[in-house]
N, C-alpha and C positions, 0 to 999 in steps of 0.2 A: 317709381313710386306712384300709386294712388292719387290722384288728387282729391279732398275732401273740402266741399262747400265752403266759402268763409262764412256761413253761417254758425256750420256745424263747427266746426274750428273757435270761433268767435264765444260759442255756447261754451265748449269744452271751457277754453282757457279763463272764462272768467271765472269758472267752478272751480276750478284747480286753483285760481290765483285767490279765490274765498274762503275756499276749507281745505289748501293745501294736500289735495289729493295724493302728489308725487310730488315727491321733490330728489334732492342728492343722495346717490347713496341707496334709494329704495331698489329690493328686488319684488317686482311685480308680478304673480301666474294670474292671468286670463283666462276665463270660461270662457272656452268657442264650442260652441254647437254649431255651429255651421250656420247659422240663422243669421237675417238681415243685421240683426240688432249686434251680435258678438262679432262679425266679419266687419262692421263700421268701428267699433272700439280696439280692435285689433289693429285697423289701420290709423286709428287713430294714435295713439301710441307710436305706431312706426312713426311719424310724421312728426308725436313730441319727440322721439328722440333724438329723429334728425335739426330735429331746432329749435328744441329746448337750451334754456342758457345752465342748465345742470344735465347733469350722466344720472344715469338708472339701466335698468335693464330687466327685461319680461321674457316670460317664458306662456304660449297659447299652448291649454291646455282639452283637449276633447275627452270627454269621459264615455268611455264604450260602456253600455248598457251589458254585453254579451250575450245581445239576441240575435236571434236568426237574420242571417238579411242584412248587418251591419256593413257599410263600405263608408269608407272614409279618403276613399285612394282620389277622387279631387280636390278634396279640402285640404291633403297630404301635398298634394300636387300644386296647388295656390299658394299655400302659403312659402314652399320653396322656391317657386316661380319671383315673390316680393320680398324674401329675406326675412321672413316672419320665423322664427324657433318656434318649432311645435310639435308636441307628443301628442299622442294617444295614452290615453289612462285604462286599463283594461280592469272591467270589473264581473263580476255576476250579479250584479243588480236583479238582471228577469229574473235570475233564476230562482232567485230568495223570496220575490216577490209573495209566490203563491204562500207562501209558510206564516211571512211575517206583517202583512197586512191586515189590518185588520178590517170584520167586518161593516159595512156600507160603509168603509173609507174611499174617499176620492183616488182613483191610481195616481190622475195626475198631479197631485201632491205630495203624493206618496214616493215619484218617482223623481218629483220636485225636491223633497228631504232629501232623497238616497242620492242625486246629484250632487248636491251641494256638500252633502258631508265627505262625498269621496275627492273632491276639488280639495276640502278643507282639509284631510289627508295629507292628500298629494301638496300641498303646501307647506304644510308640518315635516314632512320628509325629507323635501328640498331646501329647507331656510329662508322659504320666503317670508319677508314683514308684510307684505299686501296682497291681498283678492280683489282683483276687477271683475265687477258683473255689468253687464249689457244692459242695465233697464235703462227708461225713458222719462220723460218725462209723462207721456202716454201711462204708463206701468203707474207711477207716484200717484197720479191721479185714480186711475181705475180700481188701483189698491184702499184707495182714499174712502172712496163710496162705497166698494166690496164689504168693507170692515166695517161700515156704518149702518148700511144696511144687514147685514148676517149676522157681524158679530157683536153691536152694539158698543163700536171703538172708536172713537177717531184717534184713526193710522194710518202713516203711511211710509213712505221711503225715505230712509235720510241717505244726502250721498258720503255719509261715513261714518262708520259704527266699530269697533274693539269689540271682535269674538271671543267668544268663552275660553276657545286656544290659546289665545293672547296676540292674533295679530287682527289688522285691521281690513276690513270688506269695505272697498270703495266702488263709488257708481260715476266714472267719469261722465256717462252721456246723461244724467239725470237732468241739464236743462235743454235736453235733444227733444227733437218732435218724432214720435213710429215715423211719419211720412217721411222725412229728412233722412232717416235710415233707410227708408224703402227706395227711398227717390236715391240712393247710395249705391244702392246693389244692384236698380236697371238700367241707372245712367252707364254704368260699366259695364255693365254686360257680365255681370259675377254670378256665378250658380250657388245660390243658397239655398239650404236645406231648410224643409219645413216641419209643416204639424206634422208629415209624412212617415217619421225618422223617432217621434216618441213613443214609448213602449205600450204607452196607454192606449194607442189607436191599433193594439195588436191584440188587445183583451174585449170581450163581448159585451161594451158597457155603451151606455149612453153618454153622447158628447158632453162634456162641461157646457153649462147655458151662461151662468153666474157673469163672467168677464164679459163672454160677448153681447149680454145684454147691456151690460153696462157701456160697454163700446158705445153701442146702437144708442142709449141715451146720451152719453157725453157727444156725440154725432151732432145729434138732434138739437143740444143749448148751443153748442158753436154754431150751429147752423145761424143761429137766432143770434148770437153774440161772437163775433169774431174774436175779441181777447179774451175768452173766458180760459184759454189755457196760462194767458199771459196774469191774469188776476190769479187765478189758484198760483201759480207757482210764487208770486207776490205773498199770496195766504200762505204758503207752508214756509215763508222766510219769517214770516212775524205771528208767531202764535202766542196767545193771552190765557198762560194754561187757569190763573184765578177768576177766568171770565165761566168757566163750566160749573158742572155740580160735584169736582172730586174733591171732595174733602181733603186731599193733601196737599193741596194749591191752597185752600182756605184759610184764612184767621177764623176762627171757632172761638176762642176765648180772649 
């Protein structure tokens, strides 16, 4: 097995022990893309289940886009190498693409939806009660400003939400730092798949700016303020929804 940071361990478990992420009894599918981010929560997982004080049980899931080019056969290869259960999901995602996107829509959104609904599928099929997804703390925050700035929201990630399906979408790594993920995959020497492997960077569009600028700025105040991850994630544990202007937080009369 893996070793995984006592940080990140540390992170995990008090979010779990917060909002009861897993517990007895649950059957868990994982989104692995192969990325830093899904190959840390997958081991992570192994490592609760070898010493967690309850049984569960997970199944890693990779959803094939059915584009050109797709290989899966190290990721296939890894996670039999650590005892990791994991399928391939075979979809035609590209190929619908062209038909049912609409115009100036983002791909990568688009291919963002079509992901997730075929996970959530594949979950409905199998019986599973939960969906683990791979965001960070990094994600919570980036989403946090994205929404604020474009779509005039404050929103962002909670690590657990009840789907429209009826089960539940959980973020174990949500009080995880990207770097602690990254710092995950080259301390070991693990081949993660990247931007390389999304369908979007096969179509003639211009890159997504939106996130990575927002990177670039959240960069920029840490640079300035060392805990300012450690403050937002403090802000999104205690929010004052009657401190805004929505009227549905309001006494009006």
């Amino acid at each position: 097995m893996i070793a995984l940071s006592r940080k990140v361990l540390k992170a995990a478990g008090k979010l779990n022990a917060r909002y009861r992420l897993i517990g007895e009894g649950d059957r868990v599918l994982v989104g692995l893309s192969g990325g830093k981010d899904s190959l840390t929560l997958v081991h992570l997982l192994k490592h609760m289940q070898c010493h967690a004080p309850f049984d569960f049980e997970f199944l890693a899931v990779t959803i094939s886009y059915g584009m050109p080019g797709e290989r899966y056969d190290a990721l296939r290869a890894h996670c039999r190498e650590h005892d990791i259960p994991h399928e391939v999901y075979e979809t035609n995602i590209f190929e619908i693409a062209e038909e049912t996107i609409r115009e100036n829509s983002s791909y990568c959104s688009y291919f963002s939806r079509m992901r997730r609904g075929a996970l959530y599928t594949k979950a409905q099929e199998g019986g599973f009660n939960k969906v683990a997804l791979g965001h960070h703390l990094d994600d919570a925050a980036e989403s946090f400003f994205m929404n604020m700035q474009n779509n005039g929201a404050l929103r962002s990630m909670p690590p657990i939400y009840r789907a429209q399906k009826g089960f539940w979408v959980i973020r174990p790594l949500l009080w995880v730092r990207e770097r602690q993920t990254r710092a995950f995959v080259e301390e070991n020497g693990i081949q993660a798949i990247g931007d390389e492997a999304c369908p979007a960077m096969m179509k003639p569009i211009k890159a997504p700016h939106a996130r990575e600028e927002t990177k670039a700025m959240l960069r920029a105040w840490e640079a300035q303020n060392p805990q300012l991850f450690s403050q937002l994630k403090a802000a999104f544990c205690h929010v004052h929804p009657g401190s805004f202007m929505d009227e549905r937080f309001l006494e009006l009369s």
